[in-house]
C-alpha positions in Angstrom: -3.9 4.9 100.2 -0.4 4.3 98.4 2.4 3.7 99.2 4.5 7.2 100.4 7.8 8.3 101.5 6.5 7.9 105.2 4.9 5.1 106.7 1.5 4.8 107.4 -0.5 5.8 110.5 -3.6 3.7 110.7 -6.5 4.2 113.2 -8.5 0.8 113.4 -11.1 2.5 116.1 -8.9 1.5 119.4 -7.0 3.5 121.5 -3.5 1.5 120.2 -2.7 2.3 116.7 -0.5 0.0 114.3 2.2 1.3 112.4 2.3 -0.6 108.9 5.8 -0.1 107.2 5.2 0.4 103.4 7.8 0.9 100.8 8.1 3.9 99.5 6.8 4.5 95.8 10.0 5.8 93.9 8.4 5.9 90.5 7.6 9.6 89.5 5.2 10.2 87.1 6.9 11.5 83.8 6.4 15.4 83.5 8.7 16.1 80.3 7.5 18.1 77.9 4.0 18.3 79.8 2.3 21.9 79.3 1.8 23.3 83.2 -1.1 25.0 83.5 -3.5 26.0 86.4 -5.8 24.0 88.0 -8.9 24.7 85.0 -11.7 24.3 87.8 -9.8 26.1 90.9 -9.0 29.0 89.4 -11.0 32.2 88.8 -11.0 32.0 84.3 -14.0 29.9 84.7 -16.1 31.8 87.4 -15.2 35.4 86.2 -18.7 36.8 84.5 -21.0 34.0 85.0 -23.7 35.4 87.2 -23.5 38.4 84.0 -24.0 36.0 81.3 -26.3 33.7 83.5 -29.0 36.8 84.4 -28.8 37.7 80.4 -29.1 34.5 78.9 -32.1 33.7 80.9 -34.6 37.0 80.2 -33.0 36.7 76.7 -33.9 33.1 75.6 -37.3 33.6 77.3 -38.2 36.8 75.1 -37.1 34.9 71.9 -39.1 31.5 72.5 -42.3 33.5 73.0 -41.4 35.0 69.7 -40.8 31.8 68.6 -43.8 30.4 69.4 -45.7 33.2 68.1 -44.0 33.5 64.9 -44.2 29.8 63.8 -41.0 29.7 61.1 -42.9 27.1 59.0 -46.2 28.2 56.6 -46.9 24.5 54.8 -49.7 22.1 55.8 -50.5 21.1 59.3 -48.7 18.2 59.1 -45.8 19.0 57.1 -45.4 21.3 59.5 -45.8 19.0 62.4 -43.2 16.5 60.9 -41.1 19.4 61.0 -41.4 20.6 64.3 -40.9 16.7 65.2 -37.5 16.3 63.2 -36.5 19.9 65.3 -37.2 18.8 68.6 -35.2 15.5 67.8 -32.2 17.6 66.4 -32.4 19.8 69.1 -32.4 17.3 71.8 -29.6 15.6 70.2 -27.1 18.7 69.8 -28.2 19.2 73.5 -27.3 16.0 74.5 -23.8 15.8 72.5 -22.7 19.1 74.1 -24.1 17.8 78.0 -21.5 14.5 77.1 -18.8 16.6 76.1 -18.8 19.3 78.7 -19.0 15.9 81.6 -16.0 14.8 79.9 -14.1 18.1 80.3 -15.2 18.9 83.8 -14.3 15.3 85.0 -11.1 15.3 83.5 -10.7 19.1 84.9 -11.6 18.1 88.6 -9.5 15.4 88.6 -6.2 16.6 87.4 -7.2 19.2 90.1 -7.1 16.7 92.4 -4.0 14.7 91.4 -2.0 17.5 91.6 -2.9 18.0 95.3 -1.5 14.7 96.4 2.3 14.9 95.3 3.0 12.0 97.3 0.8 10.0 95.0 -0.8 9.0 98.5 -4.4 7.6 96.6 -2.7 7.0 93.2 -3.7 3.5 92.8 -6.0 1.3 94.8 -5.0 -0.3 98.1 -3.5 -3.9 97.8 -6.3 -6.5 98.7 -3.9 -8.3 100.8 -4.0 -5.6 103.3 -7.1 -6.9 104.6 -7.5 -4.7 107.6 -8.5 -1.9 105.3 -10.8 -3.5 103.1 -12.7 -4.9 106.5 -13.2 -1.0 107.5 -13.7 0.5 103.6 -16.3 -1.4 101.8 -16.6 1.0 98.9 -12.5 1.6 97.9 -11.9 4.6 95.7 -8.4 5.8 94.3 -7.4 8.1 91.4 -6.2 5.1 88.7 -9.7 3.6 89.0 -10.9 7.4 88.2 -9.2 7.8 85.6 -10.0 4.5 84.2 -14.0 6.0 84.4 -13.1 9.4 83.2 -11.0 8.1 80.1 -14.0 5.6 79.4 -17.1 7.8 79.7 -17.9 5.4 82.7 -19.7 8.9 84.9 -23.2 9.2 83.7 -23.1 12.7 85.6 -21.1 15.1 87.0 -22.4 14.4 90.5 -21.3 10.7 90.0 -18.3 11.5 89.5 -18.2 13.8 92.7 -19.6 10.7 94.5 -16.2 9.1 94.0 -14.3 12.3 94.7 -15.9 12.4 98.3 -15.8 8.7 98.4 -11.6 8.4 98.0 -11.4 11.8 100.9 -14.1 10.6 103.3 -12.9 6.8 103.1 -8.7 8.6 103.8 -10.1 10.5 107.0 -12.0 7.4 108.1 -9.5 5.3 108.1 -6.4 6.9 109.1 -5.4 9.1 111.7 -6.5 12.5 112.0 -3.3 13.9 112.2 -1.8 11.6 109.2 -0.5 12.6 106.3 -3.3 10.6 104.2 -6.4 12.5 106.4 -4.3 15.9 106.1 -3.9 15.3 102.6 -7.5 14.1 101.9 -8.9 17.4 103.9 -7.6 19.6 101.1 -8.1 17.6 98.6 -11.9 17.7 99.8 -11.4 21.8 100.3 -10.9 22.1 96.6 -13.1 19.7 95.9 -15.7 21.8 96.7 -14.6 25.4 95.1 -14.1 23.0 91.9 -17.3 21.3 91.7 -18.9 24.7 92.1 -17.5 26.2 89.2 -17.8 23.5 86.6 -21.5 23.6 87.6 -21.4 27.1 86.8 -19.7 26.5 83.6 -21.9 23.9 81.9 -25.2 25.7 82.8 -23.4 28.9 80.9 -22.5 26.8 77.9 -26.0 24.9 77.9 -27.6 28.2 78.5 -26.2 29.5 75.4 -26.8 26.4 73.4 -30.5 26.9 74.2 -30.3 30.9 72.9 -28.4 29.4 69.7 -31.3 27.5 68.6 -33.9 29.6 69.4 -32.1 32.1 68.1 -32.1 29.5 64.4 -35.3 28.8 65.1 -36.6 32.3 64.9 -34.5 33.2 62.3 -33.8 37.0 63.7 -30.7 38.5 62.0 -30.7 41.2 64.4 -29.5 38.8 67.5 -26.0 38.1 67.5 -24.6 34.9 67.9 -25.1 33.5 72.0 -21.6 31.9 72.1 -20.5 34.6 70.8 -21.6 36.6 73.3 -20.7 34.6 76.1 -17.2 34.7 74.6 -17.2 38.2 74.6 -18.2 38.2 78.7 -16.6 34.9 79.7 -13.6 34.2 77.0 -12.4 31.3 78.8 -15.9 29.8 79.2 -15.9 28.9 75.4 -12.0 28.0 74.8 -12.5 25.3 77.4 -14.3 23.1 74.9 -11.6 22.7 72.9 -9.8 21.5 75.9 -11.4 17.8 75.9 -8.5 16.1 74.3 -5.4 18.1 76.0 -6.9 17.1 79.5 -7.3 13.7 78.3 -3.6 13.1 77.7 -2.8 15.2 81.0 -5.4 12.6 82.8 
């Protein structure tokens, strides 16, 4: 809870509340030359044609990996052919892997500017001052957006529910702490409203991509020239889907 252009209403649990007079933060953060764009995880360009691609990608892979299993793509000794299957798995888990960290990173970032952008104010910009101690005797677990981004920026969020953890964490401890009718626990509420709709739809949005990762190698794997490229396809049904990987760095510098 930053400072504002109004004071702050605090609820400590009795019936009188205390008023706490805080300056007012004048700083605005520096918007020139910043593209604008909407809200990557509250708008509709990443849920449009999931359920499609998700109910095709499914029966799909599962039709080529019994092929692939059939059809083994190797016809060398047992175990040449078992060092090569080893070395696949390993690549395969690996290219999994680098795509899971990259599509956290995105989504993180994506929620959070998100949420930023919903507190104008700059209400829960940076963390409350310690010598405030009446709030740090009622929140135990403080949360704001600069120690968010600090996490984002350094790969801190092991997950994406981690990093919704937080998210919950900065609204729940606003609404606990303030007055219901504040502008910090009004503020919070939608913050948390979004909050919801946008952790939704990133969910939506890495199972697609990892989905499609899966169909690419098997696809490899096999070897079938008849079976067009997965991401392609996805692109095809869900165009933004696949343009939001390339995204990583912009929403860094936005962050």
């Amino acid at each position: 809870c930053s400072a504002s252009d109004e004071s702050a209403s605090i609820a400590t649990g009795s019936s009188n509340s205390k008023q706490i007079k805080r300056e007012p933060d004048k700083k605005k953060p520096d918007t020139k030359g910043t593209r604008v764009e909407p809200d990557i995880f509250s708008e509709d360009i990443v849920s449009s044609g999931f359920e499609q691609s998700s109910e095709t990608d499914d029966g799909r892979r599962s039709r080529l990996l019994a092929r692939s299993c059939t059809y083994p793509k190797h016809n060398d000794s047992e175990s040449t052919d078992l060092r090569d299957r080893q070395s696949l798995a390993v690549k395969q888990k690996e290219s999994a892997n680098d795509l899971s960290r990259k599509c956290l990173g995105i989504a993180c970032c994506g929620i959070l500017v998100g949420m930023i952008r919903r507190d104008p104010l700059r209400l829960f910009a940076e963390p409350v001052p310690s010598d405030i101690e009446e709030y740090h005797k009622v929140i135990k677990e403080p949360v704001d957006f600069q120690t968010m981004r600090k996490k984002v920026l350094a790969s801190e969020y092991s997950s994406l529910g981690a990093f919704i953890n937080d998210a919950r964490r900065l609204c729940i401890n606003a609404c606990v702490f303030n007055a219901a009718d504040s502008l910090y626990a009004k503020t919070a509420k939608q913050i948390f409203d979004s909050l919801i709709v946008m952790q939704k739809r990133a969910q939506s949005w890495i199972l697609a991509l990892k989905n499609a990762h899966a169909t690419s190698f098997i696809l490899e794997h096999v070897g079938d020239d008849n079976e067009s490229s997965a991401f392609k396809e996805l692109e095809s049904k869900w165009p933004m889907a696949v343009k939001l990987l390339d995204s990583g760095e912009w929403l860094k510098k936005v962050v």
